[in-house]
Each structure stands twice: as structure tokens, then as C-alpha cells.
matplotlib code that plots the C-alpha trace (Angstrom):
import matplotlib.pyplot as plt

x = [19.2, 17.0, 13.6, 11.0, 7.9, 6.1, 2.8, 0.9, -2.0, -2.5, -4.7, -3.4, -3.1, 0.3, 1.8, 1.3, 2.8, 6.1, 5.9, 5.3, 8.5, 10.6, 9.3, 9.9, 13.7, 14.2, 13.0, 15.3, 18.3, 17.6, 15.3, 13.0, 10.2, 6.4, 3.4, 0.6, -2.3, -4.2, -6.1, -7.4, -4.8, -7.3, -9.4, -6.7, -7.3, -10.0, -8.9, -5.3, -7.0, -9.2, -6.7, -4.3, -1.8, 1.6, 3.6, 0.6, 0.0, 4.4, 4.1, 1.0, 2.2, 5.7, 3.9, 5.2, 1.4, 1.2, -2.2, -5.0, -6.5, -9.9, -11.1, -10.4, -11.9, -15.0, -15.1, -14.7, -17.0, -14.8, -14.0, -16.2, -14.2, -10.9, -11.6, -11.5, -8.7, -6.3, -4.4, -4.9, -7.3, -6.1, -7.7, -5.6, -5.0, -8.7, -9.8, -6.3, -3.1, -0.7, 2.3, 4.3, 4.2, 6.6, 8.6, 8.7, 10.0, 12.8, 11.1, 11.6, 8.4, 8.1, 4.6, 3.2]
y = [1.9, 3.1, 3.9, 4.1, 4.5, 3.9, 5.6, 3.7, 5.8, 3.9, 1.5, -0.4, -4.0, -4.4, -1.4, -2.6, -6.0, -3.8, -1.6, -5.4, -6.6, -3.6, -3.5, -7.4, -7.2, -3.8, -5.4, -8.9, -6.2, -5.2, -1.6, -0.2, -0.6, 0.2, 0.4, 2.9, 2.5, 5.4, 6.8, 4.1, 1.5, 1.0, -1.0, -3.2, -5.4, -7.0, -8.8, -9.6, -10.8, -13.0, -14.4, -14.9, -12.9, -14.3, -11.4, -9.3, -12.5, -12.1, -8.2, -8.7, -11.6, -9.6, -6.7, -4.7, -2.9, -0.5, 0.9, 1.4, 5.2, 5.4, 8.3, 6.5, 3.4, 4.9, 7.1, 4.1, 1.7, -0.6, 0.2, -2.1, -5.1, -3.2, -3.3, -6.9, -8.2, -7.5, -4.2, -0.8, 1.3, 5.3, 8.0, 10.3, 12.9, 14.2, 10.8, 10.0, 8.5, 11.4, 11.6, 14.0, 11.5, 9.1, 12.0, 12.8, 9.2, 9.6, 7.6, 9.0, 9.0, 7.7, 8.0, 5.6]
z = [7.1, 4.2, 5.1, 1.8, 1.5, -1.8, -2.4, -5.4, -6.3, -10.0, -10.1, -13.1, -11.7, -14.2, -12.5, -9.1, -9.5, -10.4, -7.0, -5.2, -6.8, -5.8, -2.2, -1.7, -3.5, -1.3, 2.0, 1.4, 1.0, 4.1, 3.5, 5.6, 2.8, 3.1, 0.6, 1.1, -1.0, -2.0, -5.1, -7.4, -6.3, -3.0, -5.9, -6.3, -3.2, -3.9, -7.2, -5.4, -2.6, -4.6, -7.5, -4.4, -6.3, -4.8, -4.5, -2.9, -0.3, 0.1, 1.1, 3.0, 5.1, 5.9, 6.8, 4.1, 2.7, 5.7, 5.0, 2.6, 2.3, 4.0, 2.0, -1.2, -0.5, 0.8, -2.4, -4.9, -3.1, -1.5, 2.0, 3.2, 1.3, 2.7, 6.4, 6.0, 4.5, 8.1, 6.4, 8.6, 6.9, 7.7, 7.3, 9.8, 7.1, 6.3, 5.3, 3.7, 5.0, 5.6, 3.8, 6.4, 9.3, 7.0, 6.2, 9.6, 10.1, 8.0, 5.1, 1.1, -0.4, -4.0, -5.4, -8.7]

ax = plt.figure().add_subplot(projection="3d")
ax.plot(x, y, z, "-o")
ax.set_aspect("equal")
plt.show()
């Protein structure tokens, strides 16, 4: 099976939508498919959370956003918001999540 991780870092709301669609087509093929939300993407919850954006609501309910950076968040004033919303919130990598434990679990990383 195909294990990929995607890494969105921008925090262009547009852009986003296009890493959600590629993570919900890849997991319905059958991929091993995770979002990590780091850099200025960690912004992005709150408005997704709040307009009830439907493919953000799809990933989240299938488990497919596997954490939100703790550094990042804390940085850009939103942690706080973050920790509630029912995502993990990691910080195992200095205050970010770290990119060699996926590697380490066979995942390719693709950052955006």
C-alpha cells in the first residue's frame, strides 16, 4: 500500500482545498493518506471549522488531518483555537511535527 503524507505549510485557503481533494480521492483509492498542518496552514482551521468547509469536515471525520504543528500555532496566535477542534496538536520535533518519524513509517512526504 502507498503511504503519503502531505505537509501543507501555505496558508492560502484556495490551495488547501486542492491538498483536501487529493487526500480524499487518494484515501477512496485505497492510500495510506495523511495531512500535517504546519507553517501558516495552522491558520487555516479556524475559518474551515467555522464555514463548515465540506471537504475539511470529510478529512477530519475519516481521520485523514493527522496533526496540527504546536509551535506554529502558538507562534500565529491560534493554538488555543487548535487544541479544540479534536485534531492532535504535535510538537514532538522542537515544537513542530517531525517529518522523519513518517519517513520512518514508510510514508513519502510531499510538502505545499
Amino acid at each position: 500500500m502507498t503511504k503519503v503524507v502531505y505537509f501543507a505549510f501555505n496558508g492560502d485557503q484556495m490551495c488547501f482545498v486542492h491538498v483536501l481533494l487529493n487526500v480524499l480521492e487518494m484515501s477512496e483509492k485505497g492510500y495510506d493518506v495523511k495531512i500535517v498542518m504546519e507553517g501558516e496552514a495552522v491558520k487555516l482551521i479556524e475559518p474551515l471549522e467555522t464555514s463548515k468547509n465540506p471537504l475539511y469536515i470529510k478529512a477530519k471525520e475519516k481521520g485523514l488531518i493527522d496533526c496540527i504543528c504546536k509551535a506554529c500555532s502558538a507562534k500565529l496566535g491560534v493554538l488555543e483555537f487548535n487544541e479544540t477542534v479534536g485534531i492532535p496538536v504535535d510538537g514532538s520535533m522542537s515544537g513542530h511535527p517531525s517529518m522523519a518519524k513518517y519517513l520512518e513509517e514508510g510514508f513519502k512526504i510531499i510538502t505545499l
